[in-house]
C-alpha positions in Angstrom: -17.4 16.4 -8.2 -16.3 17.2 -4.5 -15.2 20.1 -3.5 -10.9 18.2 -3.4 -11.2 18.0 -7.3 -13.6 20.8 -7.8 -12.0 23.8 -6.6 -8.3 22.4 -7.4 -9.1 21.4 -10.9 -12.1 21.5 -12.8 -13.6 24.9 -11.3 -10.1 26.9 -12.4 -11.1 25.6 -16.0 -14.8 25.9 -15.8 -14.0 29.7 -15.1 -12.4 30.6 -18.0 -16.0 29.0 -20.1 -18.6 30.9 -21.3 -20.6 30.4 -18.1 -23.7 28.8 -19.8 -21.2 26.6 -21.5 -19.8 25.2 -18.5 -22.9 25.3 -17.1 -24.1 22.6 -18.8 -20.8 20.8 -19.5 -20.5 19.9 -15.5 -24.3 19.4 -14.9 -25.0 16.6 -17.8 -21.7 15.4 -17.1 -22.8 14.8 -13.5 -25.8 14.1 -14.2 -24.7 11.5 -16.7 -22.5 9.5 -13.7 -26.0 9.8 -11.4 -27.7 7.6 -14.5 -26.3 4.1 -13.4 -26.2 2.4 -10.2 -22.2 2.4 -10.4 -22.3 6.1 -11.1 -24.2 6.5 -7.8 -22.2 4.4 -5.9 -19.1 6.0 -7.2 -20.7 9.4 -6.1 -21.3 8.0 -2.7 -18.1 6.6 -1.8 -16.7 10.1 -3.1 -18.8 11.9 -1.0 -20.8 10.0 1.9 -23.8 12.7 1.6 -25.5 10.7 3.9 -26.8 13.4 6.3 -27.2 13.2 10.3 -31.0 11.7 11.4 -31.6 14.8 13.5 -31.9 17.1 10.4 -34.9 15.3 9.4 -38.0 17.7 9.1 -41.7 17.3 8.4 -43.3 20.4 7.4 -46.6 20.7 5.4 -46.9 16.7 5.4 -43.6 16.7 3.3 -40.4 14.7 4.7 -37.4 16.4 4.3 -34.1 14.0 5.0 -32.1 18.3 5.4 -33.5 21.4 5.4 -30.5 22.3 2.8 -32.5 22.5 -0.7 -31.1 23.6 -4.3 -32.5 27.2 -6.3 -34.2 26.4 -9.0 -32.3 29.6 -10.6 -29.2 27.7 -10.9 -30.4 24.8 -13.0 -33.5 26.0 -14.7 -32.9 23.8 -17.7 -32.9 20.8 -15.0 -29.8 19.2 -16.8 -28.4 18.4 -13.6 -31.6 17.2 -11.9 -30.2 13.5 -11.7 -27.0 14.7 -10.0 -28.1 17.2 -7.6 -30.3 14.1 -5.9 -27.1 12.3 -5.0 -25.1 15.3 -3.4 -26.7 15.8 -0.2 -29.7 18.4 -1.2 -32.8 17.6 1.1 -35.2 18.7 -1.5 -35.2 20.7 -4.7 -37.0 24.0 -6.2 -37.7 23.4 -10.4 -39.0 25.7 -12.3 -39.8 29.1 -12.8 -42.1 27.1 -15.1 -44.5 29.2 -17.3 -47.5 27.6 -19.9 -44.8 28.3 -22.6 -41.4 29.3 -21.6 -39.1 32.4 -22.2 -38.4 32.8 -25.6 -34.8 34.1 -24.5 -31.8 33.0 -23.8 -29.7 34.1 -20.1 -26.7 36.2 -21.0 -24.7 34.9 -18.4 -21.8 37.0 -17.1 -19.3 36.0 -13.9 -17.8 39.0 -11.9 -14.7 36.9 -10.0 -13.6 39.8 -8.2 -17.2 39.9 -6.4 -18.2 36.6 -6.7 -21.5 37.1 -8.5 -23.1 36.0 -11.5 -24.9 38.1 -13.4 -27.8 37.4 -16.0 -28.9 34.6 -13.6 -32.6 35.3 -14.0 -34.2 31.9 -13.9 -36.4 31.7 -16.9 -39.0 30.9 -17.5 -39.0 27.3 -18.5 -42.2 25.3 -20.6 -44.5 22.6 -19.1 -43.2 20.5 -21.7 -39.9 20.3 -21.4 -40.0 20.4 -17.6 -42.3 17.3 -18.4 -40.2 15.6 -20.2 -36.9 16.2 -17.8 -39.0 14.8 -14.9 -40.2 12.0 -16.9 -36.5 11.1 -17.8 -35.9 10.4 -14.0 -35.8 6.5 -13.2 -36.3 7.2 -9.2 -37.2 10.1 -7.4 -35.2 10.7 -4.2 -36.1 14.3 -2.8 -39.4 16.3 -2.7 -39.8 18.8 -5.7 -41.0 22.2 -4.9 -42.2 23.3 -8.3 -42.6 27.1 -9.0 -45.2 28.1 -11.7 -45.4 31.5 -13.3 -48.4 33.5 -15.4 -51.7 34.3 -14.8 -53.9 32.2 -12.2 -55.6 30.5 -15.2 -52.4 29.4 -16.6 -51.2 28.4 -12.7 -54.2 26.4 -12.5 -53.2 24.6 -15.9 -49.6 24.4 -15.0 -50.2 22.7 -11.5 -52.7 20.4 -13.2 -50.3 19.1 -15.7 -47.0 19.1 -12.7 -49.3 17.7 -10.1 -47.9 14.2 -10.1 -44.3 15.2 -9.6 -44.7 17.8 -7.3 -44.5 18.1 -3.7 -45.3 21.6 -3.4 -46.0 24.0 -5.2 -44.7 27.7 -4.9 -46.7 30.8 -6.4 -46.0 34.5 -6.6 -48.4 36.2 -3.5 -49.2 39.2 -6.3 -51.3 36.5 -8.0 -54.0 35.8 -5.5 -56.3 39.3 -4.6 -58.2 37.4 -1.8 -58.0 34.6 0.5 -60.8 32.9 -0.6 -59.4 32.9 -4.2 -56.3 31.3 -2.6 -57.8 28.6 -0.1 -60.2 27.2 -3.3 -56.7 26.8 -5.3 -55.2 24.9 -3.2 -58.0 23.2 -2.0 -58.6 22.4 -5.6 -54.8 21.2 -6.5 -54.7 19.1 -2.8 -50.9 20.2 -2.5 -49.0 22.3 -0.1 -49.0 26.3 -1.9 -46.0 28.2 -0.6 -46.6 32.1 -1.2 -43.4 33.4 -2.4 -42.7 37.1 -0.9 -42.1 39.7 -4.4 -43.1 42.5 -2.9 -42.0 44.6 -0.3 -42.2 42.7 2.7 -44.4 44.6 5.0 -47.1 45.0 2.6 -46.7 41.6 1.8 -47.1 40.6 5.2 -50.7 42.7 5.6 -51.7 41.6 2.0 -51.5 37.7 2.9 -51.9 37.6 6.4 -55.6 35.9 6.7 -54.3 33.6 3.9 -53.0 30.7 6.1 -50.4 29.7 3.7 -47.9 26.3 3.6 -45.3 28.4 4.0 -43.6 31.1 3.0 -40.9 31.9 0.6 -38.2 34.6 0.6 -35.3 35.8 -1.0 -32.4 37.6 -0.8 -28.7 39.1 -1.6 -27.5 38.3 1.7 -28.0 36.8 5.0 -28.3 39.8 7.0 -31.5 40.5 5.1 -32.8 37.2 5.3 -32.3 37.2 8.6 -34.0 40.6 9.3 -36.8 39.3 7.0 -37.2 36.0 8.8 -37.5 38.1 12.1 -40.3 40.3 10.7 -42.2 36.9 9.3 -41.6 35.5 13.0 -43.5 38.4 14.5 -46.1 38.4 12.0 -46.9 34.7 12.0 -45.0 33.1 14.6 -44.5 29.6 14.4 -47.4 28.5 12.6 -46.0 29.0 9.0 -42.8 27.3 7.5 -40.2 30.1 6.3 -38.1 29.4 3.5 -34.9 31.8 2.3 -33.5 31.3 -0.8 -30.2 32.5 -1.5 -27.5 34.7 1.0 -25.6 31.2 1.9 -21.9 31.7 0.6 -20.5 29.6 3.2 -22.1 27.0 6.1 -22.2 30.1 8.8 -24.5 31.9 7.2 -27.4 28.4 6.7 -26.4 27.5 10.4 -27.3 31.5 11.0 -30.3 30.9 9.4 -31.7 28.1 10.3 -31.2 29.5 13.6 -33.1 32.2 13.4 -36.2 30.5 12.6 -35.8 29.5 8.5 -37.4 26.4 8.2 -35.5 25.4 5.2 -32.6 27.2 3.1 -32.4 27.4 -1.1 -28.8 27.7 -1.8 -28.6 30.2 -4.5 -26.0 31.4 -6.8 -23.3 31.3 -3.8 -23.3 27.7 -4.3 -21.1 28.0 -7.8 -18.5 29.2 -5.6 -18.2 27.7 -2.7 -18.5 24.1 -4.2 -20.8 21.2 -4.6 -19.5 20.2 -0.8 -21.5 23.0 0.2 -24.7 21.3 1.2 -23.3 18.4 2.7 -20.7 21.2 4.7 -24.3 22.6 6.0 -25.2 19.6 7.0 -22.7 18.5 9.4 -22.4 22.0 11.0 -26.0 22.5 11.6 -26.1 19.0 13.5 -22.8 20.5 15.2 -25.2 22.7 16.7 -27.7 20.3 18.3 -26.4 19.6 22.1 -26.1 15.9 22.4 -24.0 13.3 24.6 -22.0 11.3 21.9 -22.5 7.2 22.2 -20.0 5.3 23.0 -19.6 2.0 21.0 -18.2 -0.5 23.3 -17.2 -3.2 20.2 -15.1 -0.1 18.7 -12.2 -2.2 21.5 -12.3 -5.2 19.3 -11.5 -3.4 16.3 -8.2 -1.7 18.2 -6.9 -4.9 19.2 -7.2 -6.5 15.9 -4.9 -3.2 14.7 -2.7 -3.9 17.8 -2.2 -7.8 16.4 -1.3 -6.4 13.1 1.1 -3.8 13.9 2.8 -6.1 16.7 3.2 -8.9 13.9 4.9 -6.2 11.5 7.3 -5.5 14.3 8.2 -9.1 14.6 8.0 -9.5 10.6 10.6 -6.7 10.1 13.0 -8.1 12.9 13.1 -11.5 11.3 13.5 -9.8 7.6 16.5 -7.8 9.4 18.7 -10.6 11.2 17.8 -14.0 9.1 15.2 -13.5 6.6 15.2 -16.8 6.0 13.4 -19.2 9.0 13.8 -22.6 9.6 10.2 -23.8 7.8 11.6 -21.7 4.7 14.5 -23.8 5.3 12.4 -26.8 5.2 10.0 -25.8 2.2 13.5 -25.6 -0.1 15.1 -28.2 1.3 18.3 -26.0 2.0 20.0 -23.6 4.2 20.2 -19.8 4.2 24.0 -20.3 3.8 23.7 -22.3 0.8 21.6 -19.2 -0.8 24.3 -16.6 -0.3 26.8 -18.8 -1.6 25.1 -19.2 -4.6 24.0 -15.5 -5.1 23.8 -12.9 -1.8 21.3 -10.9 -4.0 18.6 -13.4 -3.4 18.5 -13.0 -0.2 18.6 -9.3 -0.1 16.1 -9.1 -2.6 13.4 -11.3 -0.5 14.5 -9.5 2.8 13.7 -6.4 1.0 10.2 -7.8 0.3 9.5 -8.3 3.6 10.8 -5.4 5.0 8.0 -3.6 3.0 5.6 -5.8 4.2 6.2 -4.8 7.7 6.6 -1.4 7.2 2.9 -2.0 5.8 1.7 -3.5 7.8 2.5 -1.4 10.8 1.4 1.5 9.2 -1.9 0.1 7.8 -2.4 -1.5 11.8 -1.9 2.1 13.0 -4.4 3.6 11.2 -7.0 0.6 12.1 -6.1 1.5 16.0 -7.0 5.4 15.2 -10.0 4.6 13.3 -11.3 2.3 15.9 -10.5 5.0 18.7 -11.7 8.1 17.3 -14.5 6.9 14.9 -15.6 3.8 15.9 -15.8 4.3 19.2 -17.8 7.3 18.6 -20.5 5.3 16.5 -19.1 6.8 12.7 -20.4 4.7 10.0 -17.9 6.3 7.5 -14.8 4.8 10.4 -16.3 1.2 10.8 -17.3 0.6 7.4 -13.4 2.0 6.2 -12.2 -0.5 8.7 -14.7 -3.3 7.5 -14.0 -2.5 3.6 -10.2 -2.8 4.3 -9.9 -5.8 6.7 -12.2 -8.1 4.3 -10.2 -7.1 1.5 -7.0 -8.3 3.3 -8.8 -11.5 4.6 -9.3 -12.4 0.9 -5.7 -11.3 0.0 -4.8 -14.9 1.9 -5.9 -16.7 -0.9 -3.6 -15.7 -3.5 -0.9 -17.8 -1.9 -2.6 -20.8 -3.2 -2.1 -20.4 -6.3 2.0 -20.2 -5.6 2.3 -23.6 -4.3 3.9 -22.2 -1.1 1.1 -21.7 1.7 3.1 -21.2 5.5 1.7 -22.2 8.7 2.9 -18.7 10.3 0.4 -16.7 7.8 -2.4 -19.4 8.2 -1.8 -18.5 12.0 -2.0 -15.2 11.8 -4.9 -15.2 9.7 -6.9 -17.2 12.5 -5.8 -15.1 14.8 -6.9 -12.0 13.6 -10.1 -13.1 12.7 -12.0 -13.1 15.9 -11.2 -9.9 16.7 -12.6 -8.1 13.6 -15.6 -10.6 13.6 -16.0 -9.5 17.5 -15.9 -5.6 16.1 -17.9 -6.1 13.0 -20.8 -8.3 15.3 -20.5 -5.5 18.1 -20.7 -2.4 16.1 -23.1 -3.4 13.4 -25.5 -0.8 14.5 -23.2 1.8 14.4 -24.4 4.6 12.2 -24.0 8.0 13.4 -23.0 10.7 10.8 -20.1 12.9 11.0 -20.4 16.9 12.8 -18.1 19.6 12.2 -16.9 22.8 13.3 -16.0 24.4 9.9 -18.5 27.4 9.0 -15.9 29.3 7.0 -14.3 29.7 3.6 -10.9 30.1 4.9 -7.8 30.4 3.2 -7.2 27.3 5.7 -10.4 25.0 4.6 -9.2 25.9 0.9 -5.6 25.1 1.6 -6.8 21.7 2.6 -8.5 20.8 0.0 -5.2 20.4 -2.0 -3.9 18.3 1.1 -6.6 16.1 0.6 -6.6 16.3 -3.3 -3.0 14.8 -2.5 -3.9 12.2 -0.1 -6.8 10.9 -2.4 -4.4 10.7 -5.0 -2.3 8.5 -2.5 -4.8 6.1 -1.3 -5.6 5.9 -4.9 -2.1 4.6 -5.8 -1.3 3.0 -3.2 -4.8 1.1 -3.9 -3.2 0.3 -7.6 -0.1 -0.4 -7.1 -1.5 -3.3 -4.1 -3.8 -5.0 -7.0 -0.7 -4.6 -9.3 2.1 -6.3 -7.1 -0.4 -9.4 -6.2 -1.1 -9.6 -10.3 2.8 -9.3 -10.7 3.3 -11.9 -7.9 0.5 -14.3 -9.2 1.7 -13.8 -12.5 5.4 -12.8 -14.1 6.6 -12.5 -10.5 9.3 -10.5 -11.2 9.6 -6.9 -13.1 12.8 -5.9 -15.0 14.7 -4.2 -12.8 14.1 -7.3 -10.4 16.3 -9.4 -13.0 18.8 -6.7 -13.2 19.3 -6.4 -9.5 19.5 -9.9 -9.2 21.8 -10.9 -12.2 19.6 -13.6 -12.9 16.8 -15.0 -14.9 14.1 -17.0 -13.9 15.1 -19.7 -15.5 18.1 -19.6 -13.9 16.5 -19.7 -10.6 14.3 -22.5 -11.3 17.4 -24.6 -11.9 19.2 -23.2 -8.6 15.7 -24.2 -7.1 12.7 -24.8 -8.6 11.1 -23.9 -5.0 12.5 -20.8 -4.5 9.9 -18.3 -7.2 7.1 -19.7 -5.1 8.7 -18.5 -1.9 9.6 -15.2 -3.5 6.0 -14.9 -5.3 4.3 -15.8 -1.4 6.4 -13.0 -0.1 4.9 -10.6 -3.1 1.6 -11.4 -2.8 1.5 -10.7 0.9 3.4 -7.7 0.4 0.8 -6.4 -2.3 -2.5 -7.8 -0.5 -1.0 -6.0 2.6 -0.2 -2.5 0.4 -4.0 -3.0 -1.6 -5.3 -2.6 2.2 -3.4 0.0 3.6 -4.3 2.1 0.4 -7.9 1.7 0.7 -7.6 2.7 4.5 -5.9 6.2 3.3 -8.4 6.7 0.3 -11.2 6.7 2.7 -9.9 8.1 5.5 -8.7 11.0 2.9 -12.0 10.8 1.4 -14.1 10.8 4.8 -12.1 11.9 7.8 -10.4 15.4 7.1 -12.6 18.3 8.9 -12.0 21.0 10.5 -10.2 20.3 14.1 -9.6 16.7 14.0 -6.4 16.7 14.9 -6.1 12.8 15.1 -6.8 12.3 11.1 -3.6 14.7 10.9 -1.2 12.8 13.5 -2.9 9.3 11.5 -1.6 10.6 8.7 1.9 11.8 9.4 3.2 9.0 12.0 0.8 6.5 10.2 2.7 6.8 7.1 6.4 6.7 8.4 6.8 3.0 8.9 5.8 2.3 5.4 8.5 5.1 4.1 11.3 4.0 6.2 10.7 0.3 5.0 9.7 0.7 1.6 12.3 3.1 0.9 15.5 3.1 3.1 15.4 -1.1 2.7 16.3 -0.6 -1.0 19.3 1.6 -0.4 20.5 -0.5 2.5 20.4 -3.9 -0.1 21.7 -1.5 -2.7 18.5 -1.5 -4.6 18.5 2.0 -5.9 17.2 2.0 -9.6 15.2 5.1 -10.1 12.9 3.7 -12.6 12.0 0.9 -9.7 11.8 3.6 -6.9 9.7 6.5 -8.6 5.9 5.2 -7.4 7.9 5.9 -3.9 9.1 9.1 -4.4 5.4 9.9 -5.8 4.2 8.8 -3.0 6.7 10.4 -0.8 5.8 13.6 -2.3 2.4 13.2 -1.9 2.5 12.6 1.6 4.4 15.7 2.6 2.1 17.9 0.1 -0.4 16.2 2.2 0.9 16.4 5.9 1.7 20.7 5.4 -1.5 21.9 3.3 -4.2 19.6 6.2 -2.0 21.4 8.7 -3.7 24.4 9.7 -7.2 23.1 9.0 -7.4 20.3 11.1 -4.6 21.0 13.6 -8.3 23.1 14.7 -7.9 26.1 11.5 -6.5 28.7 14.1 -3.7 29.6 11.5 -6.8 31.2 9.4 -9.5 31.3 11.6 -12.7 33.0 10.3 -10.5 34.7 7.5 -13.2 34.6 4.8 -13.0 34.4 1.4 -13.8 37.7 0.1 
């Protein structure tokens, strides 16, 4: 559930629940999806949680792939343990875990106004049921910091039974009188023992000085007081002990802020309800905005421009030739007549097939566009999310080429173009193949511009997704039926009617669909995942891709029908959806990534 869908839709209805209700309506419904391999695909094409190399830590023999981790407070039932692997958490706190379990329920209550969530005590949960939620996991993909409650007896029983799934364990400091009594538990258990701070802090600090611990855990409302916390555990222990906060992260400032000032790893708390499930992976990308570093430049990325420079040159050409003759001379020879001899017989023919490929050309200059902007602002820069949009697109338009066999009407101008095209994205794909750098960004705010975006790119999404559709519909159309309804009543013809005008004319009509819809399946996957991938804060060049990628394909697909007289509304509505989504699109990115100044550090509040 990204934060395009979640904030838009579902988190407006999930509101207006009983908090414990909705609670566990979103995790097992998540958590559900994260069961299957497809579910975790689908999650990862959604997302691409996939966080930077650099934010890699090893602390206490543990590897961490972020520092960013999940409270155990917000799921203490773990009913969403399966789905909070998959969305970009480094690691994950479970528990508080007690020999038994609270008896009672949390009475949960959500103040909008302030943002807070009341009630949200973390309760105690039983070694049983913890048991058999961590037993119910096929695959393990982030360390478990496991937090056990009750008397040191019970810990000691508690840690016994968790030992196999945990990576560390965290204990209240209160519970241990001496460091002896604490270096023979953890020397007993053989696993990392964070000391978590429930005192006041300064006596804390005294009380478990000589202890030597893991690390150390804190928490707090805000992160002002982490951060004055953190400074006070600096001075005490310098460098030699982890420090982890927990809590005080409402948007990515305050982790970078942290992490900064010396927290070793972050528990997003409560805060995390309302800023989205993007949060962490938000975190991610502007804490490795932070590390100074000369960006890579991909010298294959080239390759991958020119073959967008081939495509949108050959749409030009296509929609000259669909303007002045429509008709060329190896059509000609295919039907064994002349152009002339079609209009005399019916002029709506010919408009109707020029309007075919006037919507191919239109396509494909638009879909060649945004190949030459992904190849010059990702590629080039290493993105894996850019080269494997372009890769994902182009092989899906290679194989579009064979649905013209099928239509007994293959041309030696496609076949040419086809092998033309192809060594330049085999030169790209061969050249970049190590390409993998993750995405940075800028945003560290809730701003009423990052929120207003997220509709623009609900919108987009929603574009890509039709567009996407309505490609894999027109090439079932075209290698099926060939025609839809209002096709026949444009045409004043059946195809039976036609086939006795010229029994080689529906294959030259179904050719012309099938490119048309191969060409639209490709384009739309290019806008799903550049919508899905691209939009951040500042990058202005998703924005101008978007607006002047997408007016070629308008002009084409919609002025051609009213210049051939094609204007049945029925037949032109997926346009005007998609018309509408564009320009909801284009005006609510705007102001976030034409660089956010329009709402810059206005925080949600």
């Amino acid at each position: 559930m990204p934060d395009w869908s979640y904030h838009t839709i579902f988190k407006p209805i999930l509101m207006k629940l009983p908090p414990a209700l909705s609670r566990g309506f979103i995790h097992r419904g998540m958590s559900m999806i994260s069961s299957t391999p497809i579910g975790e695909a689908l999650i990862e094409f959604l997302g691409h949680m996939a966080p930077s190399k650099e934010l890699e830590k090893h602390l206490f023999n543990v590897h961490f792939d972020t520092p960013v981790g999940l409270s155990g407070r917000l799921d203490p039932e773990l009913s969403g343990l399966k789905a909070f692997q998959n969305l970009g958490f480094g690691f994950i706190e479970i528990g508080p875990v007690s020999f038994n379990g609270s008896p009672q329920r949390e009475m949960l209550r959500i103040d909008h106004e302030k943002e807070q969530i009341t009630g949200l005590t973390g309760r105690f949960q039983g070694i049983e049921a913890v048991k058999k939620e961590l037993d119910s996991l096929k695959k393990k993909k982030v360390p478990f910091l496991i937090r056990v409650e009750g008397t040191l007896n019970e810990i000691n029983e508690i840690c016994d039974e968790l030992l196999p799934y945990s990576d560390a364990f965290i204990v209240n400091s209160n519970v241990f009188e001496a460091d002896t009594e604490f270096h023979h538990f953890r020397d007993r258990i053989g696993k990392p023992v964070i000391l978590h701070c429930t005192e006041e802090l300064g006596t804390t600090i005294e009380r478990i000085r000589t202890f030597h611990p893991n690390g150390i855990l804190m928490e707090g409302a805000s992160s002002e007081v982490l951060r004055y916390g953190l400074a006070a555990l600096r001075e005490s222990f310098g460098g030699d002990v982890p420090l982890i906060t927990s809590g005080g992260v409402k948007e990515p400032a305050d982790a970078v802020a942290l992490l900064e000032d010396g927290a070793s790893i972050i528990l997003l708390g409560q805060e995390y309800v309302f800023s989205g499930p993007g949060l962490p992976k938000r975190i991610n990308e502007a804490y490795s905005g932070t590390f100074q570093k000369q960006p890579a430049i991909w010298g294959g990325w080239f390759w991958y421009w020119l073959f967008g420079f081939a495509i949108t040159v050959a749409g030009f050409i296509a929609l000259f030739f669909s303007m002045k003759d429509v008709i060329l001379p190896y059509d000609e020879a295919f039907l064994g007549m002349f152009r002339d001899d079609i209009l005399d017989f019916n002029s709506a023919i010919l408009f109707f097939m020029a309007h075919d490929r006037m919507t191919l050309s239109g396509t494909m200059i638009s879909g060649g566009i945004i190949y030459m902007q992904l190849a010059r602002h990702g590629i080039r820069l290493g993105l894996h999310w850019a080269r494997k949009a372009v890769n994902t697109a182009g092989i899906i338009g290679f194989l579009g080429i064979f649905l013209f066999i099928g239509y007994g009407y293959f041309d030696w101008l496609h076949g040419l173009f086809w092998l033309i095209l192809l060594p330049f994205f085999i030169a790209g794909f061969l050249k970049t193949r190590t390409a993998g750098e993750s995405p940075t960004s800028t945003n560290l705010y809730n701003s009423r511009a990052w929120k207003l975006s997220l509709i623009g790119q609900l919108a987009f999404i929603v574009l890509g997704a039709s567009l996407t559709v309505g490609g894999a519909v027109i090439s079932f159309i075209g290698a099926s039926s060939v025609f839809v309804p209002t096709d026949i009543t444009y045409l004043c013809m059946s195809p039976e009617m036609l086939n006795a005008f010229n029994d080689k004319l529906i294959p030259v009509i179904a050719h012309d669909r099938a490119g048309f819809g191969s060409a639209l399946l490709s384009v739309g996957l290019l806008v799903l995942m550049l919508a899905l991938w691209g939009i951040r804060e500042g990058e202005r060049w998703v924005w101008w891709t978007f607006t002047i990628g997408a007016i070629p394909a308008f002009l084409a697909g919609i002025v051609t029908h009213f210049i051939i007289g094609y204007t049945d509304f029925i037949h032109l509505l997926p346009a005007y959806f998609a018309l509408l989504l564009y320009v909801a699109g284009v005006i609510c990115t705007a102001p976030f990534l034409m660089n956010g100044s329009f709402f810059k550090k206005t925080r949600q509040n």
